[in-house]
ZAKE-206205 format. One record per atom (N, C-alpha, C): y, x, z. Coordinates in steps of 0.1 Angstrom, whole numbers, plus 5000, padded with zeros to 4 digits. Example, Ala and Ser with C-alpha at 12.3 -4.5 7.8 and 13.67 -1.06 7.14 Angstrom:
! ZAKE-206205
494351325078495551235078496751325078497851285071498951375071500051295079
***
This chain:
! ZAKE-206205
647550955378647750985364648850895359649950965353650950875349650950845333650850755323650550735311652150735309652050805292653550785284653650735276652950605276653650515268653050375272653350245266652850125273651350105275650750025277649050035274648849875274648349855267647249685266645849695273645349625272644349535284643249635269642649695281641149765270641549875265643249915263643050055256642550165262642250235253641250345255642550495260642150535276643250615278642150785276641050815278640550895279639050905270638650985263637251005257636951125257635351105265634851265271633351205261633251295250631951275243630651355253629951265253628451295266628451445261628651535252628051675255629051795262630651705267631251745270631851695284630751685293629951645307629251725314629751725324628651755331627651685336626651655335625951495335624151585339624051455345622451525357621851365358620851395353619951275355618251315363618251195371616451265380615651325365615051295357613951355354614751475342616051525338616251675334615351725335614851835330614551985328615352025334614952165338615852245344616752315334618152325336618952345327619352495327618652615338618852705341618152825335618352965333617453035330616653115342615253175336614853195353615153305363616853395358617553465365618353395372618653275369619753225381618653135389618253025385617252915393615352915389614452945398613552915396613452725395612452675384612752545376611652475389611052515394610152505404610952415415611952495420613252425425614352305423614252275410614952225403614452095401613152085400612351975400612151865415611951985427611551965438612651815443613951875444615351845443615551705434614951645430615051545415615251455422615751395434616151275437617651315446618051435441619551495452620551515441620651425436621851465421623051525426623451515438624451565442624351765442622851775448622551945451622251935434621651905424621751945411622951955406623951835406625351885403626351995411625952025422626152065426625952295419624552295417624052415410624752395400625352305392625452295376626252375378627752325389629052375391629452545394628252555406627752695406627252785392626752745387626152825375627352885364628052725361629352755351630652845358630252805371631752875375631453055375629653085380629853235380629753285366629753215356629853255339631153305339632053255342633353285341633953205327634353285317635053235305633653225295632853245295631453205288630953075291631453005302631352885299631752765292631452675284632252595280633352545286632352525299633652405308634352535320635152655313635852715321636852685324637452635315639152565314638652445331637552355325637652225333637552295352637252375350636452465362638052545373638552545362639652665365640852545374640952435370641752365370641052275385640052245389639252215398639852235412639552155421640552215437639752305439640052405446639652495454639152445473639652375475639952305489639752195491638952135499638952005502638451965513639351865518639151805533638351715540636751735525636051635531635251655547634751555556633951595567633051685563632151665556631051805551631951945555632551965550632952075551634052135565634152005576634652015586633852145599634652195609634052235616633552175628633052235637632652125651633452035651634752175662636052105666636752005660637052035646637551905638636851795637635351745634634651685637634651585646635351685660635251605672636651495671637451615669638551485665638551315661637151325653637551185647636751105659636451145667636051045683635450935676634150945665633850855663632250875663631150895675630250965671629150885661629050775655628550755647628450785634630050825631630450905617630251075625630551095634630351215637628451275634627851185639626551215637625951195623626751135617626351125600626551265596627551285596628051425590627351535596627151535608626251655615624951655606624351565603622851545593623351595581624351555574624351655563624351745562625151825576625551985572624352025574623452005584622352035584621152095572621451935567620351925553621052035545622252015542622352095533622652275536622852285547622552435554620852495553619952365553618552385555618252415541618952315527618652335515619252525509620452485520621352645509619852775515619552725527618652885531617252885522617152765521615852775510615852805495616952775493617452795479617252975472616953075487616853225485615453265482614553155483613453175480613253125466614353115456613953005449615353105437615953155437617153205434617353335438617853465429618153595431619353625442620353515433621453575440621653425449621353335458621953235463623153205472623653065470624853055472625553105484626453175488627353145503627652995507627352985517627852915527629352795517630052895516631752825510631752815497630352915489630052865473629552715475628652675482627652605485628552455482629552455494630552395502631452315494631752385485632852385475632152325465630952305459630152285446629752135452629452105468629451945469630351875470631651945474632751855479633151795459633251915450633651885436632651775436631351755437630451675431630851565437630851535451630651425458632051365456633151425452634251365455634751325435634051385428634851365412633451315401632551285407631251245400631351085397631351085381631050885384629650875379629350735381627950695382627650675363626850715356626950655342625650575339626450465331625150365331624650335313623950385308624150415296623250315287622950195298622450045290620950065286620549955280618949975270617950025284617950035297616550065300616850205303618150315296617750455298618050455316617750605319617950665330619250675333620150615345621150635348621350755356622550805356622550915356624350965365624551075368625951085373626751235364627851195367628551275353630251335357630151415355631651505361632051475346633251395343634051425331635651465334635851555325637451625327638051535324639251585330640351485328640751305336639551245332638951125339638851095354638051245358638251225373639551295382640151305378642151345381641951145384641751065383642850975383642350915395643550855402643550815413643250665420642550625433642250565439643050415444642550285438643950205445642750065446642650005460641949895462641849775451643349805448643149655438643349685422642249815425642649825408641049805406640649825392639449745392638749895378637449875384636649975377636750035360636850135359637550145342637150265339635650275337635350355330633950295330633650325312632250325307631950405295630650315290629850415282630150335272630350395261630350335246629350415237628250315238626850345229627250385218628050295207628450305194628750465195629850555201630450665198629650765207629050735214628250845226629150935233630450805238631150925249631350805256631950865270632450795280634050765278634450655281635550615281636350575291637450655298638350575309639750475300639050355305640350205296641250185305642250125300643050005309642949885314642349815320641749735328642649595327643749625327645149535324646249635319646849555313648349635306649149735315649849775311650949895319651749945315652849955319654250025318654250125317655150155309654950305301655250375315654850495324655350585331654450515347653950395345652850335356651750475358651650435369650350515369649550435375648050515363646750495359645750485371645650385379644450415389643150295386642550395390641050295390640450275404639250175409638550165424637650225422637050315437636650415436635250305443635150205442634250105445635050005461634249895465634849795475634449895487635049985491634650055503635650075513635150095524636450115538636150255536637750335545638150415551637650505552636750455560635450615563634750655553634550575544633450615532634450695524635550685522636750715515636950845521637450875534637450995542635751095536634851005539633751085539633451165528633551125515633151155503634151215491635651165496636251195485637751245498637851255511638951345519639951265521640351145520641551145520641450965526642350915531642850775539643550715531643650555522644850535519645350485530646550405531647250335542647350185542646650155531646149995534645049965526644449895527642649875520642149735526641849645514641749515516640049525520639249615519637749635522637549745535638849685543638449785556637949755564636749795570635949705583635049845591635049835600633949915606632549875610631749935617630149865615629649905631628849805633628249815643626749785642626049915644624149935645623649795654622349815649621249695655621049795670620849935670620650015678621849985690623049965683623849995693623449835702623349735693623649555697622249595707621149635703620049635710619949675726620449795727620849885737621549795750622349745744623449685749623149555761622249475750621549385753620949405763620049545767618849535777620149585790621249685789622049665797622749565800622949395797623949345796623249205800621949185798621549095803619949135808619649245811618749285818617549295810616449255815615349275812614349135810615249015810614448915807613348865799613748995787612948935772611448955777610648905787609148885786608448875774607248895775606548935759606748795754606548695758606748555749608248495745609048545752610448525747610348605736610448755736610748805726609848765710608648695718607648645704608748535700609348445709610248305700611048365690611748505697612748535688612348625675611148695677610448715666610548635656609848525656609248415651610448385644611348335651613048235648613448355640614048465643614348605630613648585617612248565618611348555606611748495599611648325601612348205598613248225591614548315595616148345594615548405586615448525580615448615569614148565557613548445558612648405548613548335540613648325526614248265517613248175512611648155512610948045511610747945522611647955533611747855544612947765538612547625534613547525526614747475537614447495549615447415561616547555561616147685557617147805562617947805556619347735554620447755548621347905545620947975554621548085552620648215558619448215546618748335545619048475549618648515559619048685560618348785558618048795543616848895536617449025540618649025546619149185548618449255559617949125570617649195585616349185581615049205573614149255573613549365576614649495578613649595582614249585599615149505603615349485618614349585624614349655639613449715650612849555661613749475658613449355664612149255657611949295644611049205634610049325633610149485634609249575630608649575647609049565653608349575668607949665671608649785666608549915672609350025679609250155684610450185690611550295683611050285668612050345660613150305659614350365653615750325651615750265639616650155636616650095619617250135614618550185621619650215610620150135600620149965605620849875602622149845612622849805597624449805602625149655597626049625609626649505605628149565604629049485596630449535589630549395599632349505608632949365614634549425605635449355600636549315592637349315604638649365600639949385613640449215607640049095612640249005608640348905618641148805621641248725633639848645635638548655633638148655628636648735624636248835632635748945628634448925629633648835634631948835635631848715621630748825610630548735599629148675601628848605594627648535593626448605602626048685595625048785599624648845614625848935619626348965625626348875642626748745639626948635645625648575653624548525641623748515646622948585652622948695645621748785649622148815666623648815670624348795684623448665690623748605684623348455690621848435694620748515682619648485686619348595699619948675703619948805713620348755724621148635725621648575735620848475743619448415733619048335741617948315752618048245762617448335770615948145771615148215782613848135783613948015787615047975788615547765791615447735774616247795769616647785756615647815746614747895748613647915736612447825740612747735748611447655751611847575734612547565728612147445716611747485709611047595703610147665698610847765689610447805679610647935672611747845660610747755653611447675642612747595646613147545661614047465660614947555665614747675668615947765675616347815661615447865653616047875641617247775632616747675634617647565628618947545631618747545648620047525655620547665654620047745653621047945649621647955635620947865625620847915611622947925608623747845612624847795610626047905620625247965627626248055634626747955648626247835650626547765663626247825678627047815687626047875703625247725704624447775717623847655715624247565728625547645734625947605749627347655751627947625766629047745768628147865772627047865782626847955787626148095777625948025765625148085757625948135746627448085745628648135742629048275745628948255759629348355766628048455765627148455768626148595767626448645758626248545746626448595730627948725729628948665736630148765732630248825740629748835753629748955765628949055753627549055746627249155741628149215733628649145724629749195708630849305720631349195735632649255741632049385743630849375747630149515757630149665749629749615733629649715726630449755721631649715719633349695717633749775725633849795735634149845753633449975749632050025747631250135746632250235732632250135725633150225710634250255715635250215722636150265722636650325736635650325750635350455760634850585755634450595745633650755735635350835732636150765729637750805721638450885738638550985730639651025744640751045745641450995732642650945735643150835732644650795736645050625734645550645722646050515717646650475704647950535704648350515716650050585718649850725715648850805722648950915720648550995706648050915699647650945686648750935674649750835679650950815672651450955673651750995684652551105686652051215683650551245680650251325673651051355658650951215657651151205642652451235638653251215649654751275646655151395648654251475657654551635657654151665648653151605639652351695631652651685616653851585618654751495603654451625594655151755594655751865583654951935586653351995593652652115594651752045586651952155576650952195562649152195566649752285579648052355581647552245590647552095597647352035598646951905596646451925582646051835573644951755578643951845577642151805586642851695597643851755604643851665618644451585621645151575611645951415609644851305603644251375592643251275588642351205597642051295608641051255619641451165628643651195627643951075638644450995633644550985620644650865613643350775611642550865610641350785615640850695621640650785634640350715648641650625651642750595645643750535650643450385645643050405634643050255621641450205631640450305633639350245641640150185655640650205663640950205675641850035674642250025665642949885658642249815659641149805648640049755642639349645655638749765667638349765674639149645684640549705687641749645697641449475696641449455681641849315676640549255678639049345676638049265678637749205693638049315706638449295715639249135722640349185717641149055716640648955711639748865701638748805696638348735708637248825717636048785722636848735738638248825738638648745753639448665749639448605741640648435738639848355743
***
């Protein structure tokens, strides 16, 4: 969005008064009559603001010009390149099956929600009604925080969500109690003919691809992630089968230690790995993720140790639970040899990420050069732009662990 004239720090560039929103909060009423949505439905759904915003869009768009928000509706993309709405084939492109299997669970859920929705609805959505009514939601919805205790809530406002995406611009839009609308400000001053962007929050690439379609080409919050599932896995391939039931009790014990914030010696509390499969002692998946940064540099705190305590083997846990802790708490090995287990695992699962990719970096460039000027190509550049910026990421963390 390009502004026509200068702006100072706080001016007010946009005001959408709350009744002229589309705005969905968990405990609504059903906003519908009982020819388009049974409210039965409507209720069930009260924790999926996305599938509520989602109906809202559906409902106004089949009103046609009886809607209020027809104009805002008319003007709305048609198209969008988020994964949701990808097919297999493209899917496969992004050779990333961890995001690949993310996205597979959505289409799912929400293929599972659109067929249920006919028991629940006269006329229910198609497939590309459906499709089209999350990608608007998921990709132009901000979060509204409306202060005092009330229920926060999420809000499609015209005009406001046109404006575009830039790492280092900083969040600019709120609620102004006094007037009961939302306002998108200027965050800092600007040049008359600047354009207006705001952050769409501190997120990498994929979240960016995933939710709103699109890559920028540099992003100071770019990192990829690597599962406790995958580090776990890895481990029983990489150093066998040593963890006997009493080793694995030291490292129980020492984790505990590590993630208690009333343990006074733990300098660096890790309340995040609480729901660990290593601390729950069972054989579910956690679906905990550690962020590694394309940084010289790339194993952070967390991440590090949690390496380190996976590394240690039954010479080394003889000092008990509490002193392994102490000596882990700081991210130290506790040897060379214990150096090396530690980063054979990080290398191993590094090695697994990027054997899944079937093609090379070189070859992905050249994708990207035949495919400079084809229009209809869009989906598939995204996907090797993708996997290309991962395959980096990855390269450098590589390089890391063999210096």
């Amino acid at each position: 969005m390009l502004h026509g004239r200068s702006l100072k720090e706080e001016d007010v560039i946009v005001v959408s008064p709350r009744e002229s929103t589309l705005l969905v909060q968990e405990h609504d009423e059903c906003p519908f009559p009982p020819d388009f949505l049974d409210p039965q439905y409507w209720d069930e759904i009260h924790e999926y603001w996305n599938l509520r915003m989602a109906l809202r869009l559906i409902y106004e768009k089949r009103r046609g010009e009886e809607s209020k928000w027809y104009q805002y509706i008319q003007i709305l993309p048609t198209n969008f390149d988020v994964p949701l709405l990808f097919s297999q084939d493209e899917l496969k492109e992004l050779q990333d099956p961890l995001f690949i299997h993310e996205v597979e669970i959505e289409q799912k859920y929400f293929e599972y929600e659109r067929r249920r929705m006919a028991d629940f609805m006269p006329l229910p959505p198609s497939k590309e009604e459906l499709g089209w009514a999350l990608a608007c939601a998921g990709s132009r919805t901000f979060t509204a925080d409306f202060g005092d205790g009330r229920p926060v809530g999420q809000c499609m406002c015209p005009i406001a969500d046109m404006v575009n995406h830039e790492d280092e611009a900083e969040p600019a839009f709120r609620w102004n109690p006094e007037e009961e609308c939302f306002e998108l400000f200027a965050p800092r001053s600007r040049q008359r003919g600047e354009e207006i962007c705001i952050s769409y929050g501190d997120v990498n690439g994929k979240h960016l691809l995933h939710y709103y379609g699109f890559l920028p080409f540099k992003n100071k919050h770019e990192h990829f992630v690597v599962t406790e599932d995958e580090i776990l896995e890895t481990v029983k391939e990489t150093l066998g089968e040593e963890d006997e039931t009493k080793l694995k009790d030291v490292k129980q014990h020492a984790l505990k230690l590590l993630v208690n914030e009333q343990v006074s010696s733990m300098k660096l509390p890790l309340a995040h790995l609480e729901e660990t499969s290593l601390l729950l002692d069972d054989t579910r998946q956690s679906g905990h993720e550690f962020r590694v940064p394309p940084s010289s540099s790339p194993l952070l705190p967390d991440l590090r140790i949690f390496l380190n305590l996976l590394a240690v083997d039954s010479q080394e846990a003889k000092v008990g639970a509490l002193q392994l802790a102490r000596l882990l708490q700081d991210g130290d090995f506790l040897s060379p040899s214990h150096r090396s287990r530690s980063l054979k695992i990080f290398r191993r699962v590094i090695e697994k990420k990027m054997s899944a990719m079937a093609t090379t970096m070189e070859e992905d460039e050249e994708i990207l050069k035949q495919t400079e000027t084809s229009q209809d190509k869009e989906r598939l550049r995204l996907c090797v732009r993708y996997r290309l910026s991962l395959k980096q990421m990855l390269q450098n963390s590589l390089s890391f662990v063999q210096d």
